[in-house]
Structures are given as C-alpha cells and as structure tokens.
C-alpha positions in Angstrom: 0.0 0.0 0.0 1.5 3.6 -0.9 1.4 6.0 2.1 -0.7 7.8 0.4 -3.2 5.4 -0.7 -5.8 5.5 2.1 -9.4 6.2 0.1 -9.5 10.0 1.9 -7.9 13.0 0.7 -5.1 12.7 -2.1 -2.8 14.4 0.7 -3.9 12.2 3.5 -1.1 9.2 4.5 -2.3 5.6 5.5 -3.0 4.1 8.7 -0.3 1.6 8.0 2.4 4.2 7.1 1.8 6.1 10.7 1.9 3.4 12.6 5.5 1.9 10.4 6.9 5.4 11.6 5.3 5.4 15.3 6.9 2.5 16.0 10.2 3.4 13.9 10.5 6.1 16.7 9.3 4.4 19.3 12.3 1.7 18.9 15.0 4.5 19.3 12.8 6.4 21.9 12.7 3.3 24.2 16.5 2.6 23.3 17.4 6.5 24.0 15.5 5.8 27.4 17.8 3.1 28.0 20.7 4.8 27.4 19.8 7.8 29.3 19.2 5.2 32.5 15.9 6.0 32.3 14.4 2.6 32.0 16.7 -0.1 32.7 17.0 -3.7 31.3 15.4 -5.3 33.9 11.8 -3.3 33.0 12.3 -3.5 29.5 12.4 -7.5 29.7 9.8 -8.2 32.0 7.2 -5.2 30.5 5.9 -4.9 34.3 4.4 -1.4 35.9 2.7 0.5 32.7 5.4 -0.1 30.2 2.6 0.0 27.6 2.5 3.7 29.0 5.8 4.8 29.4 6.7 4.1 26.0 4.7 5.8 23.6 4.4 8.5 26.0 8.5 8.6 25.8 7.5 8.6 21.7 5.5 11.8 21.6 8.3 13.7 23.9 10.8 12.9 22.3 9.0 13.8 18.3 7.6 17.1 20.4 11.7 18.2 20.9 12.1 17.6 17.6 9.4 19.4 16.5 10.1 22.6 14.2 7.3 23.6 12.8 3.9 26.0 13.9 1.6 24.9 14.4 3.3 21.3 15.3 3.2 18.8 13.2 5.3 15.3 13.5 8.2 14.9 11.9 8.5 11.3 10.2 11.7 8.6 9.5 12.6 8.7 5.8 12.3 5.2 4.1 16.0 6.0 2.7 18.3 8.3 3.0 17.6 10.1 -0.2 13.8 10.3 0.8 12.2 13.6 1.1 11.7 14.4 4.5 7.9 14.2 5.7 5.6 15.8 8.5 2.3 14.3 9.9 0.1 17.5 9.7 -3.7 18.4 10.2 -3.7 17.8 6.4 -2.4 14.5 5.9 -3.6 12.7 9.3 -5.6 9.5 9.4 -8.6 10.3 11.0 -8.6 7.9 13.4 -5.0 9.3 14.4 -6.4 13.3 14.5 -7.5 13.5 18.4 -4.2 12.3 19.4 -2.1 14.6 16.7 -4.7 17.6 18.3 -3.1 16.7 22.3 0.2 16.2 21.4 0.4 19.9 19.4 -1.1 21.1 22.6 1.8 19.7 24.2 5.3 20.9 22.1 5.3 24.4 23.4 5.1 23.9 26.6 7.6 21.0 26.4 10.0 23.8 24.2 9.5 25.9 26.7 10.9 23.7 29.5 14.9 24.5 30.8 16.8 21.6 29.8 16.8 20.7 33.5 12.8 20.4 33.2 12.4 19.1 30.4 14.2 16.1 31.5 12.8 16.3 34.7 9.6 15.6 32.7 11.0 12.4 30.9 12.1 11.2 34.4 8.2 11.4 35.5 6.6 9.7 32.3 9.6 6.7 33.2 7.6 6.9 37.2 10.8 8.4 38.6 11.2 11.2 40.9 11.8 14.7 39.5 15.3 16.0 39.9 13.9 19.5 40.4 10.9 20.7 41.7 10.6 24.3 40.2 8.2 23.3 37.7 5.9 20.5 39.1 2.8 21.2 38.3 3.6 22.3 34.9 5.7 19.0 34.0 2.6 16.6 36.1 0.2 18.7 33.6 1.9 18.4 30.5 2.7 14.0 31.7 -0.7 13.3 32.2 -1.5 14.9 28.4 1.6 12.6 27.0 0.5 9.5 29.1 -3.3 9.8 27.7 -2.2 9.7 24.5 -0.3 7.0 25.4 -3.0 5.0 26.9 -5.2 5.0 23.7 -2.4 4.3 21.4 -1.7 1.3 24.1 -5.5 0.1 23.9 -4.6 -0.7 19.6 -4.2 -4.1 18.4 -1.7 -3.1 16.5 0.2 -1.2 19.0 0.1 -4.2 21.5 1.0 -6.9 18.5 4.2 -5.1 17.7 5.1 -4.1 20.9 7.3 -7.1 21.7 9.6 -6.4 18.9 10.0 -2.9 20.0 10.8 -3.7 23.4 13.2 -6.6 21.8 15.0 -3.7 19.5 15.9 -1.5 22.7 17.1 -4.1 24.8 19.3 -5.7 21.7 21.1 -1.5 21.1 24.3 -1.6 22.1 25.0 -5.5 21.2 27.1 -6.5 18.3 25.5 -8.5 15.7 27.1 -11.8 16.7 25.9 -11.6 20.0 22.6 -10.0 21.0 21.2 -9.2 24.5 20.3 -13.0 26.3 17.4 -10.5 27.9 13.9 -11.0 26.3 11.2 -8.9 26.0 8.4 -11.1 27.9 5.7 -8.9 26.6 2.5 -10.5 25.4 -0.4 -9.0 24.0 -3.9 -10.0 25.4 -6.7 -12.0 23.8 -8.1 -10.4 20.3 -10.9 -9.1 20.6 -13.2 -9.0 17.4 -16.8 -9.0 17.3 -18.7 -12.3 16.3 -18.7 -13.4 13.2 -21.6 -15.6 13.8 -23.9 -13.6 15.5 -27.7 -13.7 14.8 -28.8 -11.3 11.9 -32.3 -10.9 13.4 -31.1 -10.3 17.0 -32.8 -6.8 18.0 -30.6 -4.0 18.5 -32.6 -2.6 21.5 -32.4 -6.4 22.9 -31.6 -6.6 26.5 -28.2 -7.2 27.8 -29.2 -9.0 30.3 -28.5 -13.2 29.3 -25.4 -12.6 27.7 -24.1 -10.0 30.9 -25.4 -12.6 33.1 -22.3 -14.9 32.3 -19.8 -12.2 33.7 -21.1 -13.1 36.7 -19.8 -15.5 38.9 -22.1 -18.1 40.4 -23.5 -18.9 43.9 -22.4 -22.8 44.4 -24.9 -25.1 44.7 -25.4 -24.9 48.8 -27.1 -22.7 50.8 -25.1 -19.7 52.5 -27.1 -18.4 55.1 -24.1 -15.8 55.9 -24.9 -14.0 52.6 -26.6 -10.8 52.4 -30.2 -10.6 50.3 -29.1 -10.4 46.5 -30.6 -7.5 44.4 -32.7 -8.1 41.8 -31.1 -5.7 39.6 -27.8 -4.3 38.9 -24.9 -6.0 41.2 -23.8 -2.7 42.4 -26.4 -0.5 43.8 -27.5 -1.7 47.0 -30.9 -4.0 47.5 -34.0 -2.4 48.7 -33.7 -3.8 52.0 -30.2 -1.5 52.2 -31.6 1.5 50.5 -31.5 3.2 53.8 -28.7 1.8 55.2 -25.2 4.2 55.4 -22.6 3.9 52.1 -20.8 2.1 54.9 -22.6 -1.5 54.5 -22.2 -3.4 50.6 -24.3 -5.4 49.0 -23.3 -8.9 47.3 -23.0 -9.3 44.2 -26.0 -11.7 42.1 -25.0 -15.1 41.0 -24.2 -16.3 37.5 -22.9 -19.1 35.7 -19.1 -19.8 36.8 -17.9 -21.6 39.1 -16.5 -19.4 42.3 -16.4 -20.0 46.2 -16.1 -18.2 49.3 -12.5 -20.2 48.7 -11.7 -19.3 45.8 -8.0 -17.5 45.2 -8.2 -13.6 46.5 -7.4 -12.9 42.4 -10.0 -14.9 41.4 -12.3 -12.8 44.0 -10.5 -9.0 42.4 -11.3 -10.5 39.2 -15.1 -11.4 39.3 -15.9 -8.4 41.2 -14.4 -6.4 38.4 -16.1 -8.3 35.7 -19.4 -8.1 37.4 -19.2 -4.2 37.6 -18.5 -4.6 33.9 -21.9 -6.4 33.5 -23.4 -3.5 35.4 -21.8 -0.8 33.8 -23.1 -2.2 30.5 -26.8 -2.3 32.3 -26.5 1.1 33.3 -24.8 3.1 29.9 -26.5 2.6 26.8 -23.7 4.7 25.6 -21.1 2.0 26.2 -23.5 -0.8 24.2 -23.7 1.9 21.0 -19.8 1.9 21.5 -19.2 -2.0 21.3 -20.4 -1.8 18.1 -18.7 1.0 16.9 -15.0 0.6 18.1 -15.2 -2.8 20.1 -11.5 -3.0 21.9 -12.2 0.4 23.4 -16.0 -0.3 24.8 -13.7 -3.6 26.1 -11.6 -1.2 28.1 -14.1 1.5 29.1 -16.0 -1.0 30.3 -13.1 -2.1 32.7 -12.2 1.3 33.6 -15.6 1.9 34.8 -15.9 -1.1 36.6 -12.7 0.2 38.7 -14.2 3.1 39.2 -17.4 1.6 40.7 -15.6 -0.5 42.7 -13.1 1.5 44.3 -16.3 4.0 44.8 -18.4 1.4 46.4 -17.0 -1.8 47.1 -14.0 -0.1 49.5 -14.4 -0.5 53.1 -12.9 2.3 55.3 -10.5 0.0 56.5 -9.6 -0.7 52.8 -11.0 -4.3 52.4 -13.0 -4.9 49.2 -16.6 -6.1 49.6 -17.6 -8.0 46.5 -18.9 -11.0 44.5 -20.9 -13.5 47.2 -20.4 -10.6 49.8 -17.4 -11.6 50.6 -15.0 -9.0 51.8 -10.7 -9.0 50.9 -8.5 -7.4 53.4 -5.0 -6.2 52.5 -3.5 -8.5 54.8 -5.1 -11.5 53.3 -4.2 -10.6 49.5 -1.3 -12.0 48.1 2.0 -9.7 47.8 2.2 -9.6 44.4 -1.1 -8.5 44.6 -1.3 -6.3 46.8 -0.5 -2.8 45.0 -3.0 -3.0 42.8 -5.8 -3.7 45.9 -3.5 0.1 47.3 -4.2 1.4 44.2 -7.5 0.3 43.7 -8.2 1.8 47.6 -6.4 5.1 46.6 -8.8 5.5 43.4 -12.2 4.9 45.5 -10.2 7.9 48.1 -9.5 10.2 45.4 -13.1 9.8 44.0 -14.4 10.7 47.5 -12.4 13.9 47.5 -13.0 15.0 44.3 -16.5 14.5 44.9 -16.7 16.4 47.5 -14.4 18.9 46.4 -16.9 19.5 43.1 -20.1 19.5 45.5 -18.2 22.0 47.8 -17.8 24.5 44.7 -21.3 23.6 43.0 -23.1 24.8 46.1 -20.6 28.4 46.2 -21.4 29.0 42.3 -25.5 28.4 43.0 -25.1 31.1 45.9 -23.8 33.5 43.9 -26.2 32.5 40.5 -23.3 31.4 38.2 -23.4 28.3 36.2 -22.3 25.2 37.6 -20.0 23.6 35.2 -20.0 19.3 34.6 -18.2 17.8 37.6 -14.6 16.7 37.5 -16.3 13.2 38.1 -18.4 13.3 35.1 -15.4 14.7 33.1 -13.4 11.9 34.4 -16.0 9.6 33.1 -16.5 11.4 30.0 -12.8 10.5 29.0 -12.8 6.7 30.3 -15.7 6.8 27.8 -14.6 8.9 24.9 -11.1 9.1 25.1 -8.9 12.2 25.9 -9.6 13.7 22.6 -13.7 13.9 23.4 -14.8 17.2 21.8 -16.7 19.2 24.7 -13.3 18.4 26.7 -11.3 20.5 24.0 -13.8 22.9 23.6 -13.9 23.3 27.7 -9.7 23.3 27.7 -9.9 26.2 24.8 -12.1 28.2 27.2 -10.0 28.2 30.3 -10.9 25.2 31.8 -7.3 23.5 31.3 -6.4 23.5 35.2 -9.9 20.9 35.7 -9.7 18.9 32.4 -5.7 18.9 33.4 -6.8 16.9 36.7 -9.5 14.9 35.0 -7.4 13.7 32.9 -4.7 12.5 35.6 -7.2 11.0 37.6 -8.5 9.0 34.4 -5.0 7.7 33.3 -4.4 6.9 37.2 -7.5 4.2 36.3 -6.9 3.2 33.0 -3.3 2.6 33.9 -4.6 0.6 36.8 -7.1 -1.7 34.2 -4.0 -2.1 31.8 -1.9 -3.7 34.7 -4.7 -6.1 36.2 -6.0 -7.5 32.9 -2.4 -8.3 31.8 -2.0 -10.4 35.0 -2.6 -14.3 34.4 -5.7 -14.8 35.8 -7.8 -12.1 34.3 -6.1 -13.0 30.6 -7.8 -17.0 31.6 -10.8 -15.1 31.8 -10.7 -12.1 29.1 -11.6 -15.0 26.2 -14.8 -15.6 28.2 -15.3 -11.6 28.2 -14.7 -11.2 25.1 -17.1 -13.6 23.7 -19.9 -12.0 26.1 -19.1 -8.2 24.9 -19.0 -9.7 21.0 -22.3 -11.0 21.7 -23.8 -7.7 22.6 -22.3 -5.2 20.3 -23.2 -7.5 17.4 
C-alpha cells in the first residue's frame, strides 16, 4: 500500500504508514531511554508497571523536541536516505489518528518551553521516577498526564500491543554486536483479540436486553445454601438491594449469582477479578452509551467498560478499613491478599479515596457558584467519566480546555490515566487474561 493510498484525501497518508513510523520512533525512543538510565533492562524484559505507558508516552516527547514547525506537526523517518523528508500535519492525518495529533500539538510548546533541566525532569516522571527539580511540578505533572493519555489509547490498539514485543526486543538488543545479541527478552504479550462475532444472529434486535449474555460475567453462587450472605438485588450487582436502601454507604451489597464456578475459597485474584467483571456487567446495564460503542469501536467499549468497573468498585466496594466487599459478599483485606497483589488492591483503595475527594471537592464548589447565581460547570467526576468513555480527545473536553478550563480537564485527565493505567496492569496479570476470552465472547455477543 502507498502512504498515500488510504481512500480520503489525495494528501492524506495511510494508517499503515503512521503506525510503520510510530513505531520506527518508538524503537530508538525506548532505546534512548535506556541509554539515558531511564528505564533499565530489567523493565524492558519483563514489561511490568505501565510499560505499555511509558513508551509511547516517551514517543511523543521525544518527536515534540524535535518538533520545528507551527503549528506542530510530526516529523516522520525517511524510508532511505535520499527520501524527502515528511511531516504528519492536520492535512495528511488519518482520521482515526487526529485527536491524538490535536493533544500532542497542545503539548510541544510547553515541552520547548521547558529549561533543559525540566524538560528532563519531565521524561524522568513519564519513566515513574522522581523529579530531579521541583521548580516546575505542576507544569511538568500537567503536560505528563496529556503525553500519558495519548499514550493509553495508542496502548489500547491491536496493532500497538501486536508489535510491541519487537519494539521492546530492538531496545534491549542496542548496544550488542551483531554476533551476540542481548540474552534478555522482551516477555511482553499481547492480550486476547478481541473482534466482534462473526456468527452472531442477523435478526437479533438491536434494543435487545443485555441482560442473558451479561449474566455470564457473573460468577455463580455454588450449589449450597449460605445463610451468611446478604439478600441479593434483583437488579444491577452494584447499587444496593431495597432492604439496604436506607442503610449508610458504609454497609455493601453482594453481588448476584451467575454461571461460573467461584467459592467463598476461591483465590483472593479470582475474587479482584469477578468483582471487576461483574461491575462490567453492570456498567453495561446502566450506559446505553457503552452498548452503542461496542459496536462501533469494540477494543475500546472492552476497556471502558473495565475502567468503569474500577471506578465503581473503588467508589463502592472499599471498606474504610480498605477491604474490598464484593462477589458473594465476601470481603478481601489487604492483609489477606497475596503480595504480588497487593498494589494494585492500594491502588485500587487510593482510586475509590480520590473519587471521595474529588467529589466532595466539586459538591463543595457547585453549592458556592449556586449562591452566587453562576453556572455550575459538569463535575470533575463526570469529566473523568466522559474520558474513560470517549477518550482524551472527546470534543466538549477540548472545547472546555480552549475556554480556560485547562487546570480541571488537566486533573481529569490525571485521575482518568491513574485508572486506565490501573485496568491495563490487572488485565495483563494471568488470571484475568484466563478469563478475558470468556469476556470477550460476552461483549461480541452484545455489540453485534
């Protein structure tokens, strides 16, 4: 396929031809990184933390200091050295590709603008290291959590995650003669493809209820009475039953049964796991809006759906004395989780915190702006969601960033990479990958 050839504009360059040169820079971008001690071999070979972040978020810095031009536009490898040197523009973008071209143009002055000092200080936070400086904190955080969003949707493509291997492979092989490449490999796999069903019914109604195919993300009761459980609701897993509608946000529901096998002894990641899932089936209950995206873009509804379901736990599901409270109303403390597991339980704890606040934070100003008859603006919650949903890219966010908003939609965005980073990590882990095929099918089923 020429790079030109995509069926748009005669200017406009393929799909294929962007993503050749993201990753052509994203090889010496990861290898630079290594080089400059920022990631070491150890993280390159075993792709733990939010690799799948840090590296095309390492990409777009390093392409926005090389950047030249105004307004900023990309500039591309050649294919050989007597090539004419090429720019990814407004003009010639891939559609698909224009949201994340619009936040990273956002991003090169204030990256140019940076003393060397910063502007390194800001690669050392996209690699999760402390700053060097602190002079310009909230400036570098700001312009990180742009780079990182990005980052996250480019991570969320199957062809990102098919190639990323290789990418990882090229950095840790720089620096090794040809006879004897580095004995480290990248250990880097990409989870389960996820297309929709090539088999589903042609007369299946579109306004058809969720319900029998969610019901399978559920995990089931076992086949004994547990007179310990709480009453199940008859609707959604997460809101609480009628007989706790009065009770304080203090006391959690269980969850409703469904056809898998789990326990009250089952593993504690088994237990993280179904809770998440069954939040998924709820938050595909509750959002028409994420049903009308499975059809449309199905890898990103997958992902929504689990960032949602993190936020709904970590909003609902946290005990005060951080224990979750989940599928068969069985609660996980920290203690009882294992190690390994146990940052993501923090993490998952600091989210459901962090929602609190912010909550509060947005009620606190709502109330101060209908005393003085001004407008109430959407909450940083609904913003938040609005991204998990959309992407970073979502029209009334950039409209609402144009009109001096940027300090709110600067911590919305944080706070929605600090989840989608969070869903990345967990659903690369073993057990939820066991369970993702099962997922998949379920989620093909409905957005066919």
């Amino acid at each position: 396929m020429s790079r030109n050839s995509t069926g748009g504009t005669p200017n406009q360059l393929s799909e294929d031809f962007i993503q050749d040169s993201f990753h052509s820079y994203l090889k010496s971008s990861l290898t630079q990184a290594k080089a400059e001690r920022l990631l070491d071999a150890d993280v390159l070979s075993s792709a733990e933390g939010d690799l799948m972040i840090t590296g095309p978020a390492l990409c777009l810095y390093f392409a926005a200091l090389r950047c030249t031009t105004h307004p900023p536009s990309v500039p591309l490898p050649r294919s050989t050295k007597t090539s004419q040197p090429m720019e990814l523009s407004y003009e010639n973008c891939p559609p698909p590709f224009i949201s994340f071209l619009r936040i990273w143009a956002n991003t090169v002055p204030s990256i140019q603008g940076l003393v060397p000092e910063a502007q390194h200080d800001l690669a050392r936070v996209i690699c999760g290291l402390e700053p060097l400086t602190h002079d310009s904190a909230s400036v570098i955080n700001g312009i990180s959590a742009d780079l990182r969003a990005v980052a996250i949707e480019v991570s969320q493509r199957r062809s990102f995650q098919d190639r990323y291997a290789s990418d990882l492979q090229a950095a840790l092989d720089a620096g090794a003669g040809p006879e004897s490449p580095s004995s480290r490999k990248a250990s880097f796999v990409p989870p389960p493809v996820y297309d929709p069903s090539p088999n589903a019914s042609p007369n299946a109604s579109p306004n058809a209820s969720p319900r029998t195919s969610v019901e399978s993300l559920r995990p089931n009761l076992p086949p004994r009475i547990n007179h310990n459980i709480p009453p199940q609701s008859p609707g959604l897993l997460s809101p609480f039953s009628s007989a706790q509608s009065s009770a304080s946000t203090s006391s959690f529901p269980a969850r409703a049964p469904s056809p898998s096998l789990f326990t009250q002894d089952s593993p504690a990641i088994e237990f993280i796991r179904e809770t998440l899932y069954a939040s998924i089936a709820d938050a595909l209950e509750r959002q028409p809006s994420l049903r009308r995206l499975l059809k449309r873009d199905p890898p990103r509804a997958y992902f929504a759906s689990v960032a949602f379901a993190i936020l709904d736990v970590a909003q609902n599901a946290i005990t005060p004395d951080g224990s979750v409270r989940g599928v068969l109303g069985k609660p996980l403390t920290l203690a009882e989780c294992p190690r390994a597991l146990r940052p993501f339980m923090m993490e998952l704890a600091a989210i459901g915190q962090h929602a609190k606040v912010m909550d509060e934070e947005d009620t606190e100003n709502a109330m101060k702006l209908a005393q003085r008859g001004e407008d109430i603006p959407e909450s940083r919650l609904d913003r938040v969601r609005m991204i998990l949903e959309g992407g970073v890219g979502y029209e009334r966010g950039l409209q609402d960033a144009d009109s001096g908003r940027r300090s709110v939609e600067g911590r919305a965005v944080a706070f929605a990479n600090r989840i989608n980073a969070l869903g990345l990590g967990m659903t690369k882990l073993k057990a939820f990958r066991e369970r993702q095929d099962d997922v998949f099918k379920v989620l093909a089923g409905i957005g066919s």
